[in-house]
Each structure stands twice: as C-alpha cells, then as structure tokens.
C-alpha positions in Angstrom: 51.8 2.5 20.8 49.4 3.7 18.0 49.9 0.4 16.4 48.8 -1.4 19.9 45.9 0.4 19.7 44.8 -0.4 16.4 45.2 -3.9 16.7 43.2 -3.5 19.9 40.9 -1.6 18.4 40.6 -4.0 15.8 40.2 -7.3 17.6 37.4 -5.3 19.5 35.3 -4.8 16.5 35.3 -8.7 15.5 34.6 -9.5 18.8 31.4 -7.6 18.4 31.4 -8.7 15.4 31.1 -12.1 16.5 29.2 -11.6 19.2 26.5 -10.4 17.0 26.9 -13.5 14.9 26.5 -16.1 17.3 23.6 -14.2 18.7 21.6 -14.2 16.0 18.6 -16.0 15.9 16.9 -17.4 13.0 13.4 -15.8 12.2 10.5 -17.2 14.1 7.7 -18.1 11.4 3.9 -19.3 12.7 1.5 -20.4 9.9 -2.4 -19.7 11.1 -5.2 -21.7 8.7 -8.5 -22.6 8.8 -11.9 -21.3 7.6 -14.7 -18.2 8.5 -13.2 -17.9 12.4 -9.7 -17.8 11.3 -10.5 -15.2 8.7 -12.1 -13.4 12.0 -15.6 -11.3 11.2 -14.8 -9.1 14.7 -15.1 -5.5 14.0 -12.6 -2.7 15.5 -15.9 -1.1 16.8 -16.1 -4.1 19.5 -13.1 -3.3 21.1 -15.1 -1.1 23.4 -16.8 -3.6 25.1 -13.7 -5.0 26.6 -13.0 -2.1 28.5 -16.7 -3.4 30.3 -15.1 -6.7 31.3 -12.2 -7.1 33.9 -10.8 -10.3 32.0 -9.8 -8.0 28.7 -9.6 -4.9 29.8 -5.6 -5.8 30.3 -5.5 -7.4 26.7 -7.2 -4.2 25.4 -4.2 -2.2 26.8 -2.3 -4.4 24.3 -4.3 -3.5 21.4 -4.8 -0.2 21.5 -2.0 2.9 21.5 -2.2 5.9 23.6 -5.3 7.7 21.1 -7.1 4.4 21.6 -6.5 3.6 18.1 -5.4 0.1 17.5 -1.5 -0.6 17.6 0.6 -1.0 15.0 3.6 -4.1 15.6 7.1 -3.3 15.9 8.3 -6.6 15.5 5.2 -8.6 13.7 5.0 -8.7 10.1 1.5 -10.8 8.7 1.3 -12.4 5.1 -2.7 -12.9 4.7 -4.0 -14.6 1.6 -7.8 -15.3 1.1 -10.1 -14.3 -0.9 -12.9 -16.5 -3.2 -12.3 -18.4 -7.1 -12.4 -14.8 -8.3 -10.5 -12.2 -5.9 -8.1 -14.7 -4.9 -5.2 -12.2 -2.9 -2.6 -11.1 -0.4 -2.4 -8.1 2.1 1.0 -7.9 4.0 2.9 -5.5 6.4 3.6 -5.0 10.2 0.4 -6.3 11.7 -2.2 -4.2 13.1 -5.9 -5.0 13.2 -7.6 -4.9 10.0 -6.3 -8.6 8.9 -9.8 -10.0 9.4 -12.2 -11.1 6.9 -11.5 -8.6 3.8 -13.8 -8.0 0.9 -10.8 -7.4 -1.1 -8.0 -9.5 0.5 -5.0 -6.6 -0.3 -7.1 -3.7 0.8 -6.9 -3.2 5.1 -10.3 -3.9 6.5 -11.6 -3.3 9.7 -12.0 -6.6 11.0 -10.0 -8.8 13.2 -9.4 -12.8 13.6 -7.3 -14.5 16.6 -4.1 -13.1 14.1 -4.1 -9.7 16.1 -3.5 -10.9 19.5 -1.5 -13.9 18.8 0.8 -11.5 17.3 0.9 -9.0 20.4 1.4 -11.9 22.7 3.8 -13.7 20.7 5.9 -10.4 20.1 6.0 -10.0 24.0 6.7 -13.4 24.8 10.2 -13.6 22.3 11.2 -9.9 22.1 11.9 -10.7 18.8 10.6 -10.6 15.4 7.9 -12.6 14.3 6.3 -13.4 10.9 2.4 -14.4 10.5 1.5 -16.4 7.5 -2.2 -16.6 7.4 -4.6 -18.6 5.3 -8.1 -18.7 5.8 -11.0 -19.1 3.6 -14.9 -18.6 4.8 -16.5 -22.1 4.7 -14.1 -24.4 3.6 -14.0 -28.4 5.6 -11.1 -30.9 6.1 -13.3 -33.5 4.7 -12.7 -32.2 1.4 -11.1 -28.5 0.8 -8.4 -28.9 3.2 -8.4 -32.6 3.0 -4.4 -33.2 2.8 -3.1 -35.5 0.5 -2.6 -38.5 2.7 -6.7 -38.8 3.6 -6.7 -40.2 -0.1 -9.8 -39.5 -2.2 -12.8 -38.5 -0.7 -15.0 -41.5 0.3 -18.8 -41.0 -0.8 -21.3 -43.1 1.5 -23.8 -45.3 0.3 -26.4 -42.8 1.8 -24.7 -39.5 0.2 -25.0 -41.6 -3.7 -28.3 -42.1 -2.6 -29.2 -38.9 -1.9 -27.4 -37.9 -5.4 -29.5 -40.4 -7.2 -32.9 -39.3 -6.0 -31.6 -35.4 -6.8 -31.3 -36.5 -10.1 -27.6 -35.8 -10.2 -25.1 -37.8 -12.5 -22.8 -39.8 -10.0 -20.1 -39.5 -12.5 -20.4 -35.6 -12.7 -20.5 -35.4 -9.3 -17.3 -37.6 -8.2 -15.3 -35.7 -10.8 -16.1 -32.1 -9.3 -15.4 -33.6 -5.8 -12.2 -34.8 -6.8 -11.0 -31.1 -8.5 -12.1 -29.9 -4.6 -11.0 -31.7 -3.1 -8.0 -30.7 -1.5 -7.6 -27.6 -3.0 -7.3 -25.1 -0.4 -4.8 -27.4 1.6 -2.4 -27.0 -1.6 -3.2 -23.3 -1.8 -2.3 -22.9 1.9 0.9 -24.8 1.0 1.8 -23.3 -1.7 1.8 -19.8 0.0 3.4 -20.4 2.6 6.3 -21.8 0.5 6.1 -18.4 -1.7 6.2 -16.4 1.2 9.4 -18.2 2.9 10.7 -18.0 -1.1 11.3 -14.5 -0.5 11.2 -13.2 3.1 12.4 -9.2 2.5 9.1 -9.0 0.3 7.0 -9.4 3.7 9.7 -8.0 6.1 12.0 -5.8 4.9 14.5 -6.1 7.8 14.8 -9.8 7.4 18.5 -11.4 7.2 18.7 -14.2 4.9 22.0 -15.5 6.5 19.8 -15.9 10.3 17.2 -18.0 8.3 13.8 -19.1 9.8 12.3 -20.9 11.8 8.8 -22.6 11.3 8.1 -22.4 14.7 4.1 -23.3 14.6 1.0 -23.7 13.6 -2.7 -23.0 14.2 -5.6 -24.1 13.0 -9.1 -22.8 13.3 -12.0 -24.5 11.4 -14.7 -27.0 12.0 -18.0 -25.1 11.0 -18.5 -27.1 7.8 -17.7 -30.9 9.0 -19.8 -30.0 12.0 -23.2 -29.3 10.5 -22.2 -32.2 7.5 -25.1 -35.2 7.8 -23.9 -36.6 4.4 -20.2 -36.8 5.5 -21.0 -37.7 9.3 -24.0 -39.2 8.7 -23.6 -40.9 12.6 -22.8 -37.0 13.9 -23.5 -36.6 17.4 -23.4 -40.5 17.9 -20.4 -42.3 19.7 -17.4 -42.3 16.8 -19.8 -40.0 14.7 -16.8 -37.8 13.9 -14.0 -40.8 13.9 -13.3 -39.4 10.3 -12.6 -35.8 11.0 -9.8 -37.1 13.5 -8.1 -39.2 11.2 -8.6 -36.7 8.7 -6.6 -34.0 10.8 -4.1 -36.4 11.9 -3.0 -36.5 8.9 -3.0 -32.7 7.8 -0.8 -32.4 10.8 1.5 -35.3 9.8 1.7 -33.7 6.1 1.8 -30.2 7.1 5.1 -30.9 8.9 5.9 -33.2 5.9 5.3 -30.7 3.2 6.9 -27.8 4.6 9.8 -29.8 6.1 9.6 -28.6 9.6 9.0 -31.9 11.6 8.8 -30.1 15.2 7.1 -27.9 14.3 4.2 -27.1 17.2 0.6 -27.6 16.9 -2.3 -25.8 17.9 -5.7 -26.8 17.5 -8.3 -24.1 18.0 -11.6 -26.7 18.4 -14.8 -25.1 17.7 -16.8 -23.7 20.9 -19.6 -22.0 18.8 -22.4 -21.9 21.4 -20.5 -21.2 24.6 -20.0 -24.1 27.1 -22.0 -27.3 26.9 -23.5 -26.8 30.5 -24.8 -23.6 29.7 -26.8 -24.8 26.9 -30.4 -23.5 27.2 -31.8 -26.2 24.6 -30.2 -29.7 24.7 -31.3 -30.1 21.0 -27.3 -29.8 19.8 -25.3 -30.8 23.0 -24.5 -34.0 21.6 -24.0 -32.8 18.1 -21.4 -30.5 19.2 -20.5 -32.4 21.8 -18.4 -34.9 19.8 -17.9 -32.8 17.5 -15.4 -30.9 20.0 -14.5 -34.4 21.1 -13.7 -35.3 17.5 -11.6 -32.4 17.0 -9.4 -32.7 20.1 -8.2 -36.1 19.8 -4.5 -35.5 18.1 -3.5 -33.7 21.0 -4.4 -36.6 22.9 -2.2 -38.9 20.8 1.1 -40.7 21.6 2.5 -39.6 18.7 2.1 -36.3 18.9 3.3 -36.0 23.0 4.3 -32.6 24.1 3.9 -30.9 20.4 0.3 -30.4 19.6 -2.4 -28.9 21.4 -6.0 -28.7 21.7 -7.5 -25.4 22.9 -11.1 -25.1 23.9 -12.1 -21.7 22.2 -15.7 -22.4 24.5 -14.5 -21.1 27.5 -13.7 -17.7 25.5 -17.5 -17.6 24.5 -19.2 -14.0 25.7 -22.1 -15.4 28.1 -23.9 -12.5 28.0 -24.5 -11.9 24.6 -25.3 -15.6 24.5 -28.3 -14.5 27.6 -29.8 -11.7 24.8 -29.2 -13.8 21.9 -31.7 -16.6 24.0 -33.9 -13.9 25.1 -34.2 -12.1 21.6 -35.2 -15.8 21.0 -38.4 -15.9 22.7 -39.6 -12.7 21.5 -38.8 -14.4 18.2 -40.9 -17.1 19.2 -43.7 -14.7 20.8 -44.2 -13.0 17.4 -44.9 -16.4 16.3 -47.3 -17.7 18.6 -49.5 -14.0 18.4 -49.7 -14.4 14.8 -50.7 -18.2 15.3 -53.3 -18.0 17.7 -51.1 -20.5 19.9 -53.4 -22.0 22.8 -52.2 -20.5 26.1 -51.3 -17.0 24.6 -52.5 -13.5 24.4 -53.7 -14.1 21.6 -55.4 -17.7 21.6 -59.0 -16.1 20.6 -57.5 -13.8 18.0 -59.0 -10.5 19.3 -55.7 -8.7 18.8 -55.0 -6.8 15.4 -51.4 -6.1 14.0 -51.4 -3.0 15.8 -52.3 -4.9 19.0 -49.3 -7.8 18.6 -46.9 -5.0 17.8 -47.4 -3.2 21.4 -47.9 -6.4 23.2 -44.5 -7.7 21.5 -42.6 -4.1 22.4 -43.6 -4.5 25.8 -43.0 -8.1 26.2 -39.2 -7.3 24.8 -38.5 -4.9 27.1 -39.8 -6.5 30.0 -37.5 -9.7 28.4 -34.2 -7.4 27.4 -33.1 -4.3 29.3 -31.7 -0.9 27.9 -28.2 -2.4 29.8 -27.9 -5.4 27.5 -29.4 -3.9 24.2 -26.4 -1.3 24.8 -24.1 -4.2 25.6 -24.9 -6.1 22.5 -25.1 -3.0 20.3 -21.3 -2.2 21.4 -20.0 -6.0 21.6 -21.8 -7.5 18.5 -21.1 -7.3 15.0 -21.7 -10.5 13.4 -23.9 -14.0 13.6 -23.4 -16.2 16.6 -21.5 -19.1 14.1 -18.9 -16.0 14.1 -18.4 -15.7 17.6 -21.1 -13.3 17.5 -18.2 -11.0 16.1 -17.0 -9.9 19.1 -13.3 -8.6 19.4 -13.4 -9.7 23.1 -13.5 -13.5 21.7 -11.3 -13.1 19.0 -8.8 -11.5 21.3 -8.8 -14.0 23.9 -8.7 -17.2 21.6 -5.5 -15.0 19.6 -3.9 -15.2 22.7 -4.4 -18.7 24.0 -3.1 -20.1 20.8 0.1 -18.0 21.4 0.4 -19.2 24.3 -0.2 -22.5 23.9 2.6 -22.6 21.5 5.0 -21.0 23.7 4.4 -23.8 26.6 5.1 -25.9 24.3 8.0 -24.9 22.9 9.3 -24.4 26.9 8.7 -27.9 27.3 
C-alpha cells in the first residue's frame, strides 16, 4: 500500500512538473527607440495635474502607490541606454518612473518618457513578465543617425553642396564626417539590444533561460530633427516633401526585424503631434509643414507589406490643449512687450509717452487681463519643459505610453 502511494505520489509531482513545463511562456521582450520624446523630459512633479483631468485621473491610479509616490513594477524590468559621445550609459531594474531623460544615464532621475506607462499597461494586459529595452538619444534623425543600413549612404542635394560651398566648407571633409554619422545610433541601438538579450539574468534576475524570449515589439518615437531639416527636405511641407523619410523608415523596420531576427515582430510608430491637432492651430504658418510631415511618417502602417503588424499612432490627439491656450496667450504678451518698446502704430505706446516703468505696469495688467491665476496655476503644476517636449507634461507622456501598448497588444490579438 505504501508503495502505491509512492508511485502515486510520484507520478503527481511530474505531472505538475509537466504541467509547469508546457505552461511556460517564453519572455515577452519590447524594444522602444527614437530621440528627445522617447528619452521623455516629463517630470514626476506633473503627475498632479492629472488628478485635474477626468481622462488620466484613472491612468494616475496606475502610476502612483497608496503614498502617492510613483509605483514600482512587479513584473517590468527596463534596460535604458543613452547618454551623449562622452557619458555614453545604462540604468536597469524593475521599472518605475525616473527612466526619462537622465543627466547621467545609470543614475535614476526624475523624469518620465512613454516607457512608464507602456510598462504599467503592458504588465496588465499579459499578467506576465515584461522586459523594456530602451534607446533613445536627444536629437538624433533617421536621415542620418538612425539611418539603417539598407537607406545606403546619405544622399547630399545639389542645394545642401551649395550651401557647403558658399560656408566655405571642404565637400570632402564634410561627406567623410557624414558618412562616420551616419548610421551610428541605429548600430548602437542594435548592438544593445543584442547585449541585453546576450545575458537576460543581468537585467531580470528571475529570468529562465530554458522559456527564452520573445521580441514581441517595437516602438518608435522620433521625428523632431527630419521635421525642421530644409537641407534634407528641401520640398518640406510640399506634396511628397517627406517621400524620403518614408522610405527611410521602411527600411529601418524591414532591417530592425532583419537584424534582430524577429520577423513578426510588431510595429508601432509614435508620429510626431508637437503642436496639438492641425485644426486647432492658431497660426497656419506650419500646418503644412507638419502636416506632411505626420503624413510622411504614417505611411508604413499604410503599406501592403506591412498589413496587420505595424501601426501608426497619432501622439496629437494626446496634446494638453490648455497649456497650448497659455502657451498662445503668453505669446501675445510676448508680442505686446514688443510692440511698446517699438512704438508700433495702433498701440499704447505709438507716441512713445510711456517710460520703462510705464510698459512694465501696462504689460502686468495686460497679462493678467490675458492669463488668469487658474491657468498660471495650471501650467505651473502641468509644465516642466519646452512645447517641442510635449511641454513636459506627465499627462502626455502617460497617455502616448499607453497607446503604444496598446496598439501592440491589438495587434498581436489580431
């Protein structure tokens, strides 16, 4: 009878033993790249506003613990390597915010990028673990730092050697030091992402080698520096002005997959919404400059080949209106100041009867006539970098963080 038992007992444990085995999944691994917005210049500080805004106050939940201090991840370990020619590092651990833009890139700061939230909503969308691999470098374009090796050399225009020439420059010279940028950060990104996989239990101690991984996808965030480009786009905000930054991410996608051997791997492309939605413009000056440019950036995830498995998301939508209102607002007391100094016909000051004394108090009064003591406490709270940052606001950051994790999970449910 004993013996019965044991044999019982024993087939028992390898059934859960096997049980466990064929349950296992591999790791899921995401790779998030790009430039300044990817980095993420959003400081913990601006987490308060989005208690303000019925949209994020249910994100902010997320992101914060029961002391209102930011969470820490269960189940989300982050790899983060950035840094300039000189400080080049990493920072690693279970994720938390803090994996923003860093001064020094292995010293916590206390900024966040779209990495904090992704993470959160990835975590609760596979109740499993998740590893972050992050790259991101502050201005940095595909056209040439990220330009992938497939784009070929970089292709000066006649109007770019032009402009060289009459600078004085030595076209030589200057061809050579394009080609050593060229394409540098795109092999950096690679080549960390490949030391990182190398050698999981470094990052995440709890991994299993014998579950493997799974690079499950991708995001990218960047755009800044092709956008404002005249000598690369020199037809920018023109019909096909950006053809080249779509072929030129075409094939980073292609050779991402290629170089890191995951061929399904999904997708996402964050495209640029600096400036809010294209409606709400109060100057028309850049609508068609950014315009195509978002256009531009978009057009992979409309591509045959790449049905079903790469995405474009629209970060404008995610763009705080109301800091956009005071940012226009602040403008015009800007452009008050000037005309008062100026004597600008139409004025106050058109016959230049008011001293400095006289513009200051006419300028204070004019601002708070303009800006009330509701939205200077609104942008004091939700504010904490330029508007080419996403005015640094945590509320922005969180929401696109979360719409690229979500964008990947569709996709991987379809």
């Amino acid at each position: 009878m004993s013996n019965l038992r044991n044999l019982v007992a024993l087939f028992s444990l390898l059934g859960i033993s096997f049980m466990a085995a064929t349950n296992a999944k591999p790791l899921k691994v995401y790779v998030l790249c790009g430039q300044s917005n990817m980095e993420g210049h959003a400081r913990i500080s601006t987490f308060e506003a989005m208690k303000m805004d019925p949209l994020t106050r249910p994100i902010l939940k997320e992101m914060i613990d029961g002391k209102g201090k930011p969470v820490i991840c269960d189940q989300v370990w982050i790899s983060y390597y950035t840094g300039g020619r000189d400080n080049m590092g990493e920072g690693f651990g279970k994720l938390t915010a803090g994996y923003g833009s860093r001064k020094i890139p292995a010293e916590p700061g206390d900024k966040i990028g779209p990495e904090f939230t992704f993470g959160i909503f990835m975590q609760n969308a596979l109740a499993e673990p998740v590893l972050i691999i992050k790259t991101a470098w502050g201005g940095k374009s595909i056209h040439t730092d990220f330009r992938p090796p497939s784009a070929g050399p970089y292709p000066f225009s006649e109007q770019e050697l032009e402009n060289l020439k009459k600078r004085g420059k030595n076209l030589k010279e200057a061809k050579a030091e394009r080609t050593e940028q060229t394409g540098r950060f795109y092999r950096l990104m690679i080549d960390h992402v490949h030391r990182v996989l190398k050698d999981i239990k470094r990052v995440y101690p709890g991994y299993n080698p014998t579950d493997g991984y799974d690079l499950a996808g991708f995001a990218w965030f960047q755009g800044w520096n092709d956008m404002v480009s005249g000598g690369t786009y020199p037809n920018r905000g023109k019909s096909g002005g950006y053809d080249a930054y779509s072929e030129c991410l075409t094939h980073f996608i292609r050779d991402v997959r290629k170089d890191l051997k995951a061929p399904n791997m999904k997708f996402v492309i964050g495209v640029m919404g600096v400036g809010g939605p294209l409606d709400k413009y109060v100057s028309q000056r850049y609508v068609p400059i950014h315009g195509s440019f978002r256009e531009a950036m978009a057009v992979p995830a409309s591509m045959p080949e790449f049905n079903g498995n790469v995405a474009a998301v629209r970060t404008a939508q995610y763009w705080d209106m109301r800091l956009q209102e005071i940012e226009d607002k602040q403008g015009k007391v800007k452009q008050m100041a000037g005309f008062l100094k100026s004597k600008h016909k139409g004025h106050p000051n058109k016959d230049g009867s008011m001293n400095a004394q006289a513009q200051k108090a006419f300028l204070e009064k004019y601002r708070r006539e303009l800006i009330s003591e509701e939205d200077e406490s609104y942008a004091q709270i939700a504010r904490s970098n330029a508007a080419y940052h996403y005015f640094g606001s945590a509320r922005t950051m969180a929401l696109i963080g979360k719409a690229f994790a979500e964008a990947i999970v569709e996709m991987g449910k379809k």
